[in-house]
TIKOL-585401 format. One record per residue: z, x, y of N, C-alpha, C in turn; residue in one letter. Coordinates in pm, 1 decimal, m for minus. Layout:
REM TIKOL-585401
[[Z, X, Y], [Z, X, Y], [Z, X, Y], "A"],
...
//
This chain:
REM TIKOL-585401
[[3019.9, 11560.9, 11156.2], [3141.9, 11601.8, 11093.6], [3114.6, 11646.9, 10949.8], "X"],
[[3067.8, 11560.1, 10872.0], [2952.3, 11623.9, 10759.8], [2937.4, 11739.6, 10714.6], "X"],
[[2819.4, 11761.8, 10857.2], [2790.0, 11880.2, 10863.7], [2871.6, 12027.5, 10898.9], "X"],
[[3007.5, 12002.2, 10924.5], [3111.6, 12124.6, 10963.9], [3147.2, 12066.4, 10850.0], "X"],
[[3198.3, 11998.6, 10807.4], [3270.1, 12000.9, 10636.8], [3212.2, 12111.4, 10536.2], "X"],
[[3056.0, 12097.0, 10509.2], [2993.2, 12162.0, 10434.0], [2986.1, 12288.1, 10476.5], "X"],
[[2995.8, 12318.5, 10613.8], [2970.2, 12461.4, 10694.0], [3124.5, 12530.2, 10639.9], "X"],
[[3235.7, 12463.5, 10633.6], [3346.7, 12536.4, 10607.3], [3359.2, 12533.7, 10469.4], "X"],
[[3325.7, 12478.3, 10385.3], [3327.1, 12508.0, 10238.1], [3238.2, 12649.3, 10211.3], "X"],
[[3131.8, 12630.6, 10233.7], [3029.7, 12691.3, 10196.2], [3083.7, 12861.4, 10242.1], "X"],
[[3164.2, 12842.0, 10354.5], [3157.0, 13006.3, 10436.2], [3285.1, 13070.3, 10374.5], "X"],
[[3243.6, 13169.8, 10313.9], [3357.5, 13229.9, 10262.2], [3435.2, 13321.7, 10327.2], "X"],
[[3339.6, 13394.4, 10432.6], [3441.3, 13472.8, 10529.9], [3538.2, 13408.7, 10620.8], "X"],
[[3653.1, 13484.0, 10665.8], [3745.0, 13429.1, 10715.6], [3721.2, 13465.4, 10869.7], "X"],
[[3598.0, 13493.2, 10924.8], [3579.9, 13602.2, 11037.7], [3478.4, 13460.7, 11052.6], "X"],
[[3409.8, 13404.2, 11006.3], [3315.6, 13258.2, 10969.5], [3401.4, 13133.8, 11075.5], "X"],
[[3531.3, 13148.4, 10965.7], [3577.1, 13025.2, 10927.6], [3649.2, 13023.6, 11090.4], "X"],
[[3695.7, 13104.5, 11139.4], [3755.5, 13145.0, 11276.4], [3648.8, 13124.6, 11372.9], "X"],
[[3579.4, 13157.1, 11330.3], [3430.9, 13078.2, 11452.5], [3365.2, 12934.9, 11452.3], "X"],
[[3406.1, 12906.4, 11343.7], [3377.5, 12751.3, 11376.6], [3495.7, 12660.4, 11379.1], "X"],
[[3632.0, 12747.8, 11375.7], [3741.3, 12658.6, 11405.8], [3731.3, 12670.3, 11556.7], "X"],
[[3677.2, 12818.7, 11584.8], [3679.9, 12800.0, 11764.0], [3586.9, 12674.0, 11862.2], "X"],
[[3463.9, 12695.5, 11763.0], [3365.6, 12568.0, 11818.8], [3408.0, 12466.4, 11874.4], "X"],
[[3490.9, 12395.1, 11707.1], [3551.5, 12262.6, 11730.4], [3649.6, 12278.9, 11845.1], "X"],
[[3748.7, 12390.1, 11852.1], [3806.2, 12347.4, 11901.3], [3753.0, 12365.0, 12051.4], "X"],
[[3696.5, 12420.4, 12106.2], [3644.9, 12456.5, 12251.0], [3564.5, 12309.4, 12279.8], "X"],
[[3503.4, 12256.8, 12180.8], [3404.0, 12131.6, 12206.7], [3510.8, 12008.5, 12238.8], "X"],
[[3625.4, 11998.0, 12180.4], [3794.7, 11918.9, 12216.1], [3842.0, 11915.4, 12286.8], "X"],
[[3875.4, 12036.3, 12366.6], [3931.3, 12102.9, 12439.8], [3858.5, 12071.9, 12615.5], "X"],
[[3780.8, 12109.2, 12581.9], [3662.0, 12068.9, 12727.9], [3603.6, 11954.3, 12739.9], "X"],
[[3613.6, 11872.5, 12660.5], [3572.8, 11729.6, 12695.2], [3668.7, 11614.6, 12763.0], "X"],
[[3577.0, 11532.6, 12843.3], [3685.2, 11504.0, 12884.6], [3689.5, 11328.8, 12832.6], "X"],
[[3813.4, 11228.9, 12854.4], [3796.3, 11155.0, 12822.4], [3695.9, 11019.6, 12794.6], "X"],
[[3608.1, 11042.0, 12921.2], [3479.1, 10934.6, 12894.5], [3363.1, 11019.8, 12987.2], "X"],
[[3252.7, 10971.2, 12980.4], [3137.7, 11017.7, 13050.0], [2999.7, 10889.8, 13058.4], "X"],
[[2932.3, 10935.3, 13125.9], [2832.6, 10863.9, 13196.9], [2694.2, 10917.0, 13200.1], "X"],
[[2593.7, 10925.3, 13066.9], [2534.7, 11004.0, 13125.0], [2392.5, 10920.2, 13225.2], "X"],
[[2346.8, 10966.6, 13263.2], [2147.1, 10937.2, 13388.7], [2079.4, 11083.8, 13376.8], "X"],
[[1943.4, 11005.6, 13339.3], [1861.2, 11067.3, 13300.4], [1798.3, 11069.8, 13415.8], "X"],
[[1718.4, 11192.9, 13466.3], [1614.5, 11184.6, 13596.9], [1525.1, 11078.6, 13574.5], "X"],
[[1486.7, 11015.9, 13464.7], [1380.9, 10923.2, 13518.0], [1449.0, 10803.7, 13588.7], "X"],
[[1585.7, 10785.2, 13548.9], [1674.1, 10680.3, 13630.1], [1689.9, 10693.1, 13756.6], "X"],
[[1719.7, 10817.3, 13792.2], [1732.8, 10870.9, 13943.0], [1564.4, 10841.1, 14030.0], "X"],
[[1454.1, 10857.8, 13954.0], [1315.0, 10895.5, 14026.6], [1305.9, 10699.4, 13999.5], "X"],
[[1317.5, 10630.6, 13899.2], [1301.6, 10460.3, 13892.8], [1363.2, 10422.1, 14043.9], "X"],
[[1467.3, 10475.8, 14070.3], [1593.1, 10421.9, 14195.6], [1509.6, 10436.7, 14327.8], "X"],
[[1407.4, 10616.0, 14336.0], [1346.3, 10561.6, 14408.2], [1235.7, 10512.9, 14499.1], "X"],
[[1158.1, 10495.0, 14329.6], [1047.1, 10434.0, 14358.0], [1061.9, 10270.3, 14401.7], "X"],
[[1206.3, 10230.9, 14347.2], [1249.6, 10085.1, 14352.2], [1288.8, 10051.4, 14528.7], "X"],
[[1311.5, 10211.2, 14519.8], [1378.4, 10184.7, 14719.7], [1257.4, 10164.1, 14837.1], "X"],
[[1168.9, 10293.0, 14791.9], [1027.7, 10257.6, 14848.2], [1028.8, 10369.1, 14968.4], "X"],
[[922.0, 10326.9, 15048.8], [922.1, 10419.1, 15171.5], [1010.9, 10417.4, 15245.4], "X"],
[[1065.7, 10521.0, 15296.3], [1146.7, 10559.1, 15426.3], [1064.2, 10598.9, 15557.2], "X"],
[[1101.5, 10500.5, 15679.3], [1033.1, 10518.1, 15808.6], [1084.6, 10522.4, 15932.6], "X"],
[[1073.4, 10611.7, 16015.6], [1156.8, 10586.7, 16117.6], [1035.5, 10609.1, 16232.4], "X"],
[[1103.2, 10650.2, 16379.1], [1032.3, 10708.2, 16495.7], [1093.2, 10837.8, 16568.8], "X"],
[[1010.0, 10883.5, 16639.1], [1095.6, 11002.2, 16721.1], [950.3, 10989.0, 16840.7], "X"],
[[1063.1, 11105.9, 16931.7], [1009.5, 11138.4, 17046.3], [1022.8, 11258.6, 17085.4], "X"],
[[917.1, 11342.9, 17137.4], [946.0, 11478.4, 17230.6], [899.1, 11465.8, 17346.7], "X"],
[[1008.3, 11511.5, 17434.6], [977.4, 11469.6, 17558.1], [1026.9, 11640.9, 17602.1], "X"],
[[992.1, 11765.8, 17578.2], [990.4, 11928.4, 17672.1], [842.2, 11941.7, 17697.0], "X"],
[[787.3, 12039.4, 17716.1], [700.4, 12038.8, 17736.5], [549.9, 11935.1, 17741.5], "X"],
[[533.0, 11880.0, 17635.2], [452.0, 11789.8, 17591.4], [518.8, 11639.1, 17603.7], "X"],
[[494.3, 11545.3, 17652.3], [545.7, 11408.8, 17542.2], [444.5, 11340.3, 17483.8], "X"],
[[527.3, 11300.6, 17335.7], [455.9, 11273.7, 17251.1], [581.9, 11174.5, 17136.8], "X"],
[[525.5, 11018.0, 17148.5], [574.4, 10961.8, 17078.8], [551.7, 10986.5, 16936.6], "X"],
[[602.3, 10950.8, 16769.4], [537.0, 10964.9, 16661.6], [659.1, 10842.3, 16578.8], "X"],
[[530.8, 10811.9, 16494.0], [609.1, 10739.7, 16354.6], [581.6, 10832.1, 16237.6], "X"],
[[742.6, 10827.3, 16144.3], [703.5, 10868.6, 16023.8], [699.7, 10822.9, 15909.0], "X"],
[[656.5, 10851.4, 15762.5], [691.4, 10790.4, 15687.7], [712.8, 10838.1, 15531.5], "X"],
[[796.4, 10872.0, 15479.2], [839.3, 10956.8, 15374.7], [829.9, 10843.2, 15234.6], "X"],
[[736.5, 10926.1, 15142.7], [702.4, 10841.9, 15032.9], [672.5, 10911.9, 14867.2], "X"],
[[713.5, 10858.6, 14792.5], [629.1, 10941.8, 14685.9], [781.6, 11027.2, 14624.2], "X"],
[[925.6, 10997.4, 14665.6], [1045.5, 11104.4, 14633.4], [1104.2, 11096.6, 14562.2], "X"],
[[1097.2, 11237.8, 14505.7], [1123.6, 11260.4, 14323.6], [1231.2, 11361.4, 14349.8], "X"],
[[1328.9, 11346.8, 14244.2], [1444.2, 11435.5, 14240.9], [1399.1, 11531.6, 14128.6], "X"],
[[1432.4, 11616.4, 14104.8], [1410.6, 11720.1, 13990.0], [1574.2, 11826.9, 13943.3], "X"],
[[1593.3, 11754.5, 13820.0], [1739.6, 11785.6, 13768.2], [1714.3, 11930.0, 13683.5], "X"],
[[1800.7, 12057.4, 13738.9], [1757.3, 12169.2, 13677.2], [1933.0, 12245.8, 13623.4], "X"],
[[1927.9, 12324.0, 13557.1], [2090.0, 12365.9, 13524.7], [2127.4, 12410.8, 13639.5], "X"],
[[2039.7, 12479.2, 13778.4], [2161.4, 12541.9, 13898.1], [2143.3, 12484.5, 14003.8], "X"],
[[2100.4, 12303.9, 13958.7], [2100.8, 12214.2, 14067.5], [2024.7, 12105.8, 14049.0], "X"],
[[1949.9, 12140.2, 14180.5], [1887.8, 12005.1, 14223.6], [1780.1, 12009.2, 14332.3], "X"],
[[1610.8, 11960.0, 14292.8], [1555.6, 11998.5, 14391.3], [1475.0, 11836.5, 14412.9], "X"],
[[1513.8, 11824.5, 14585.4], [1400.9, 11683.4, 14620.9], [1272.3, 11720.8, 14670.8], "X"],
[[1227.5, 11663.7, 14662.4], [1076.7, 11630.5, 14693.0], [984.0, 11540.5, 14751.1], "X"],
[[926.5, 11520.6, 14853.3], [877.5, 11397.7, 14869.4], [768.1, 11438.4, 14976.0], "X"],
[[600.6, 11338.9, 15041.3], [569.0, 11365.0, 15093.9], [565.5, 11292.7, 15238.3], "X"],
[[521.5, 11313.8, 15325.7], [604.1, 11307.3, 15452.4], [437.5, 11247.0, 15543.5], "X"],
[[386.6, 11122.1, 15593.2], [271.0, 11096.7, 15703.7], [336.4, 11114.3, 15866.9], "X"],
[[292.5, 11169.7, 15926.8], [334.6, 11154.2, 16072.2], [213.1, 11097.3, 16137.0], "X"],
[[247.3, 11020.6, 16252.8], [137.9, 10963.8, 16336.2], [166.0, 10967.8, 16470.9], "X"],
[[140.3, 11022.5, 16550.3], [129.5, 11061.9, 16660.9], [93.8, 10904.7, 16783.3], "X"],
[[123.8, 10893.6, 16876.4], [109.2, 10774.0, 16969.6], [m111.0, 10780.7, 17066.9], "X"],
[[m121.6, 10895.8, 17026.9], [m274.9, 10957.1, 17017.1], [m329.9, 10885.6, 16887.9], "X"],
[[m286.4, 10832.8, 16771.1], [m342.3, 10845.9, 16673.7], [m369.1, 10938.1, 16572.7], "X"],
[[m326.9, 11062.4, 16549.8], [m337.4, 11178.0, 16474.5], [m198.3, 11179.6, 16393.2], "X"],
[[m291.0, 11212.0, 16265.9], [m212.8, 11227.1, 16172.0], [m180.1, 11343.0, 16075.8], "X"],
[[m69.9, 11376.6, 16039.8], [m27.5, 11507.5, 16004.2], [7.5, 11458.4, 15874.6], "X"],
[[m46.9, 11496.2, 15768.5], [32.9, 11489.7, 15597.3], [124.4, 11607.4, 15598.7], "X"],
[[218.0, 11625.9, 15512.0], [275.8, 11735.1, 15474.2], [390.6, 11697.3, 15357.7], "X"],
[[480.1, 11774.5, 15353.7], [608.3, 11770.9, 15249.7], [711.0, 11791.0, 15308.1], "X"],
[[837.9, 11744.3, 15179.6], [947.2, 11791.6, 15232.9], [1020.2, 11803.4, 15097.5], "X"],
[[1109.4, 11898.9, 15103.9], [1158.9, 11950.6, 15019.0], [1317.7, 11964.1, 15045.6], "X"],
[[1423.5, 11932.9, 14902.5], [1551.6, 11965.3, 14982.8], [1636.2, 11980.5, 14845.7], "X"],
[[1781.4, 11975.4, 14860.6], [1827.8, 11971.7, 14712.0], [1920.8, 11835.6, 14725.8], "X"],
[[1912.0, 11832.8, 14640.1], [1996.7, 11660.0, 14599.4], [2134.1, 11738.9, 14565.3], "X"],
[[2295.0, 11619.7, 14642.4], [2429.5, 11703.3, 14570.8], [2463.7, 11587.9, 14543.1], "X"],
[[2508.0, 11574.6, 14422.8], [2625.8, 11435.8, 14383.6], [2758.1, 11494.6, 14371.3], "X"],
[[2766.8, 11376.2, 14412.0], [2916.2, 11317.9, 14405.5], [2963.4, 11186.5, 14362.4], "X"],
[[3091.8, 11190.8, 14298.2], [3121.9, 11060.9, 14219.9], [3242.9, 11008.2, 14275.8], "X"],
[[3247.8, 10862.7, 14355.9], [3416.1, 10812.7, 14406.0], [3453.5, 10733.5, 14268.9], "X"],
[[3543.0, 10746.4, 14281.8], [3655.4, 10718.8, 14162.0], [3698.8, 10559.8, 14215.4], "X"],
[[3739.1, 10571.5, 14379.2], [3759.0, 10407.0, 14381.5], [3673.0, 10300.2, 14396.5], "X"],
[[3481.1, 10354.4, 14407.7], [3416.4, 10255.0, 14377.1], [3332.0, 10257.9, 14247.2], "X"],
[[3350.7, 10362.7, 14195.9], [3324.0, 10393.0, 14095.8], [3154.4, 10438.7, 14115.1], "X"],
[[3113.3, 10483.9, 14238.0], [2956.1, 10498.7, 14282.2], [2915.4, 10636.1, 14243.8], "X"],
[[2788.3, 10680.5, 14208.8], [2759.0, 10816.1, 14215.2], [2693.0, 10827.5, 14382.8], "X"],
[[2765.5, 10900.9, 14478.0], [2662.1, 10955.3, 14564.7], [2582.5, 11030.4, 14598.9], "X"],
[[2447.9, 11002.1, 14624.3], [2345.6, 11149.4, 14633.3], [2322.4, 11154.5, 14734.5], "X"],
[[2335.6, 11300.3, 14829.3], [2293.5, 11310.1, 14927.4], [2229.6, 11433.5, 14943.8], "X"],
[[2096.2, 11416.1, 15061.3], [1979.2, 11523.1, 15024.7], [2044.2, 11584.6, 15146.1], "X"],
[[2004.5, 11726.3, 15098.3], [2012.0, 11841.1, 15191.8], [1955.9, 11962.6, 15182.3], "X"],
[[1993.3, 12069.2, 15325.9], [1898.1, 12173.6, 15324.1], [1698.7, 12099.6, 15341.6], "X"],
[[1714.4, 12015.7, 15401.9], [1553.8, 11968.5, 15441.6], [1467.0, 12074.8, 15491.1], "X"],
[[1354.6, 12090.4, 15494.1], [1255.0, 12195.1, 15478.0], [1144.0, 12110.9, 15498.1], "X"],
[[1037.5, 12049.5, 15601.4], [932.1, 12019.6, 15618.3], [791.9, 12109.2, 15604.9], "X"],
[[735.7, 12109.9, 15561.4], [557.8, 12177.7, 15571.2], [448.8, 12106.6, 15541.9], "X"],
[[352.3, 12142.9, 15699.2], [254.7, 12088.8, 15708.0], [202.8, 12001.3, 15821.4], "X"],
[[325.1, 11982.6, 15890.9], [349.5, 11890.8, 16028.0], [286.2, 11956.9, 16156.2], "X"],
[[293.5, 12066.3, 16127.4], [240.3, 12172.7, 16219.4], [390.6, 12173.0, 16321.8], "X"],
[[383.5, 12167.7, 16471.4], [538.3, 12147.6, 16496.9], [637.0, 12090.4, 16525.9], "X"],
[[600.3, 11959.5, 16437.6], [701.4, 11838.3, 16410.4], [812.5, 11940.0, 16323.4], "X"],
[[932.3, 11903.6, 16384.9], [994.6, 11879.1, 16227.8], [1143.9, 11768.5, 16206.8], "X"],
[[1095.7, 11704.0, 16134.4], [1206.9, 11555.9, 16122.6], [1306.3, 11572.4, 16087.1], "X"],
[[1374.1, 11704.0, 16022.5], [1504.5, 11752.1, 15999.6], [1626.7, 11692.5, 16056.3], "X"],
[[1597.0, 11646.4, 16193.7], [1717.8, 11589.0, 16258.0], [1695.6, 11475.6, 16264.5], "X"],
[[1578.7, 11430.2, 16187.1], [1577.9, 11237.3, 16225.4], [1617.0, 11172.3, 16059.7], "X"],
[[1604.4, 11229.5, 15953.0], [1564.9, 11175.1, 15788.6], [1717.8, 11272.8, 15742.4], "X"],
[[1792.2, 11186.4, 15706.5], [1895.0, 11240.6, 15639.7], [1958.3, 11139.2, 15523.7], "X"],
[[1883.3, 11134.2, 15416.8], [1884.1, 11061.4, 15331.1], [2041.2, 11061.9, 15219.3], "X"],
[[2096.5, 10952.7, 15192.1], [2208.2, 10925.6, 15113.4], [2169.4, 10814.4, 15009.4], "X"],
[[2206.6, 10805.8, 14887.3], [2181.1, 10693.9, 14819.8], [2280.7, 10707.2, 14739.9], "X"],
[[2326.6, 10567.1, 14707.3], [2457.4, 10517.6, 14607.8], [2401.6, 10419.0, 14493.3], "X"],
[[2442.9, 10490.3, 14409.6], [2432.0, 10395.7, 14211.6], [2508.6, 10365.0, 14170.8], "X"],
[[2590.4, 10239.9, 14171.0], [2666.9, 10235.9, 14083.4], [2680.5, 10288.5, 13933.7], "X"],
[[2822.3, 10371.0, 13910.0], [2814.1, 10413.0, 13737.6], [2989.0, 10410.6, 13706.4], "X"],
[[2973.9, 10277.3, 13677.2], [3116.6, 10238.4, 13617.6], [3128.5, 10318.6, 13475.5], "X"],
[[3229.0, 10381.6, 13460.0], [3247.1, 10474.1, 13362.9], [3376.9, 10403.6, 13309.6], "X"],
[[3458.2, 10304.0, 13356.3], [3562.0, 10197.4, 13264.3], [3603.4, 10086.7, 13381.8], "X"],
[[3633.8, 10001.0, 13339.8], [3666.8, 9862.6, 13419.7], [3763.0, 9922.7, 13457.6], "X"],
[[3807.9, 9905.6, 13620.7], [3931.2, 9887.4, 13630.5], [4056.7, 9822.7, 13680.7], "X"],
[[4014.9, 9675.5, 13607.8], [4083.1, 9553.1, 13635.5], [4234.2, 9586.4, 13528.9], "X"],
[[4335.2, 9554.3, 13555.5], [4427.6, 9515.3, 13454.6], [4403.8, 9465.9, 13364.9], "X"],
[[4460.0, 9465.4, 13239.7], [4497.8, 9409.1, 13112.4], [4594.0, 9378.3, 13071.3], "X"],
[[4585.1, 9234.9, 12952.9], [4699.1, 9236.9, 12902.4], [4709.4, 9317.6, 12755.7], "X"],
[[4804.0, 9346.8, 12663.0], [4769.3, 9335.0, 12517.3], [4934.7, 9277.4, 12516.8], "X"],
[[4929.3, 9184.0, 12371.7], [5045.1, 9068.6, 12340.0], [5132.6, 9221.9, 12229.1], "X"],
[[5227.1, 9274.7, 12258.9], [5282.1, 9349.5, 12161.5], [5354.8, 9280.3, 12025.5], "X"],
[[5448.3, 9127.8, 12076.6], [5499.7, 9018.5, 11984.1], [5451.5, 8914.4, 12012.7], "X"],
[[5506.9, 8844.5, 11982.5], [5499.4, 8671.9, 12048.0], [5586.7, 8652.3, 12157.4], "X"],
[[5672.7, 8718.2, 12187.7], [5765.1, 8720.4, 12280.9], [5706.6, 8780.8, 12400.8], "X"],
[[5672.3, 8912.9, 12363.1], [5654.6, 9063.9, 12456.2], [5481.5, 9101.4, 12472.9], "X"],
[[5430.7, 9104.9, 12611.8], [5325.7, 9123.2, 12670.9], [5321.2, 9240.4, 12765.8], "X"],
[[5235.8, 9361.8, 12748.9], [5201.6, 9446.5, 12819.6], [5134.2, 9449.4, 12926.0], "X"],
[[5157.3, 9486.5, 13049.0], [5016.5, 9452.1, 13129.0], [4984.8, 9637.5, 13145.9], "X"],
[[4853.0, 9665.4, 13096.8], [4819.8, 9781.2, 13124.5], [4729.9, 9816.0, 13237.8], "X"],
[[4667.3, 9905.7, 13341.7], [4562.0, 9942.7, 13406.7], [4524.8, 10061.5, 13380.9], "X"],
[[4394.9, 10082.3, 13376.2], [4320.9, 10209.6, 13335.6], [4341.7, 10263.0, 13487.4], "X"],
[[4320.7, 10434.0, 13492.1], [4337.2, 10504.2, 13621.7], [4208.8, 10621.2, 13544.7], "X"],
[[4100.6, 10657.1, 13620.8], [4050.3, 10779.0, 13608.3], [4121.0, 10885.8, 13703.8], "X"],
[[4093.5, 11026.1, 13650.7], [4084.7, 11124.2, 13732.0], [4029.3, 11234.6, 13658.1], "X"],
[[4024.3, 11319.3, 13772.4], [4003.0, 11515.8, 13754.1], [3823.8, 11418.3, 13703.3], "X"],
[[3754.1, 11365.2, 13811.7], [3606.3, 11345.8, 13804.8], [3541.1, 11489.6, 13794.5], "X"],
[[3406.8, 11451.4, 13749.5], [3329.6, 11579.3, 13798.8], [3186.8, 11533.2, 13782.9], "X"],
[[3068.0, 11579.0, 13819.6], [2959.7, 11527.0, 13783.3], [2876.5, 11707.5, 13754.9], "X"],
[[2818.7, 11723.2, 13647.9], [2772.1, 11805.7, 13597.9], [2600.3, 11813.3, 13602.8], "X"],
[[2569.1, 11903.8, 13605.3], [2379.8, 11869.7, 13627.0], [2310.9, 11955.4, 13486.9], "X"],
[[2232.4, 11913.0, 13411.7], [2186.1, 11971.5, 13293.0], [2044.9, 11935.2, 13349.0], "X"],
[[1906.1, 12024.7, 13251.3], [1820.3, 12015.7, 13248.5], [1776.3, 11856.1, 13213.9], "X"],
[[1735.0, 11822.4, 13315.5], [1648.0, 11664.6, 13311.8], [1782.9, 11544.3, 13299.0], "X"],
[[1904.0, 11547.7, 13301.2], [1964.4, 11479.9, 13333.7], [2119.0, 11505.2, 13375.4], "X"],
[[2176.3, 11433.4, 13482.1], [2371.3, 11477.3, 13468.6], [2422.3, 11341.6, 13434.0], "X"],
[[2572.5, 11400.3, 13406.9], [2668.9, 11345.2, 13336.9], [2764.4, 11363.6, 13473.2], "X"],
[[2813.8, 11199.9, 13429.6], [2936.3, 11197.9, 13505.9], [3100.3, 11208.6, 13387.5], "X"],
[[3204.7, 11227.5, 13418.4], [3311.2, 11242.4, 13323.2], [3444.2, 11298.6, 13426.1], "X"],
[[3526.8, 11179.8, 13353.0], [3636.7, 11199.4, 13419.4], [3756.5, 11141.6, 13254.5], "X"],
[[3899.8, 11150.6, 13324.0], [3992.1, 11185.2, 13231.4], [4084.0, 11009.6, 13257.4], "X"],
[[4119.3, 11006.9, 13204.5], [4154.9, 10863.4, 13175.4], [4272.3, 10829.0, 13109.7], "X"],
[[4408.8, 10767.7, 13200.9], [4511.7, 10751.8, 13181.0], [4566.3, 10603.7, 13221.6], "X"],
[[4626.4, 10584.2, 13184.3], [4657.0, 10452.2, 13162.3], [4863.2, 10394.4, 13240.6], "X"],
[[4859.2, 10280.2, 13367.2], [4991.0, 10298.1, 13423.2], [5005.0, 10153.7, 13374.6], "X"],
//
């Protein structure tokens, strides 16, 4: 604030002074009442903390061939026109043969308001390297973080000695935003 104090003294044009009244006010204007921000290393901690993902499958057309898989190593990557996952992928065959490869997908959040959770769920999956496995229809990954952005238990506040308010916070108009290396959650906040 300071620093726009001195910026509007100092500027003598009035063509100036109209551009940084617009700033402020556009920076007011678009914000919204509270926010949340996570940094990708929070998202990639979550899930190294979760660990491997493993399942089984079977093809039974032409060939049969039992396999286990096991998806490890998955990193989200937070960019301004999204979101890209990553992770690498062992298959093992009921022969014993083993296939390394990747998988690749984009991460979408979403934020519920009545548990207050961020949800991520991967999509658009893309395997390479399996040769012609592909687990697309078996690995459909979701994960939930809690990110309480305000309590929303009731309150009291005492207005007299007589007279007691009971207030509850209500969010709305959520949104979750994605910036380079981290998003923000933010929603608007009214009070019944």
């Amino acid at each position: 604030m300071l620093l726009l104090s001195i910026l509007w003294k100092k500027t003598e044009g009035i063509k100036m002074k109209k551009i940084i009244l617009f700033i402020i006010l556009s920076i007011s204007v678009f914000s919204k009442d509270v926010n949340l921000t996570l940094g990708e290393n929070v998202l990639n901690n979550l899930l190294t903390q979760i660990g491997d993902f493993q399942g089984t499958g079977k093809i039974d057309k032409l060939i049969k061939v039992n396999y286990s898989w096991t998806l490890s190593e998955a990193k989200i990557d937070l960019i301004p026109s999204g979101s890209k996952f990553e992770a690498k992928v062992t298959l093992v065959t009921d022969g014993n043969d083993v296939n390394e490869g990747t998988v690749e997908g984009k991460a979408k959040f979403a934020y519920d308001k009545k548990t207050q959770n961020l949800n991520i769920e991967i999509t658009d999956l893309k395997f390479r390297g399996l040769g012609f496995f592909n687990l697309a229809g078996f690995y459909r990954p979701t994960y939930t973080i809690p990110a309480k952005l305000f309590e929303d238990e009731e309150f009291s506040i005492k207005k007299s000695d007589t007279e007691t308010v009971k207030i509850k916070p209500i969010l709305y108009d959520e949104d979750v935003k994605i910036f380079d290396t981290y998003l923000q959650i933010e929603a608007n906040l009214k009070f019944q």
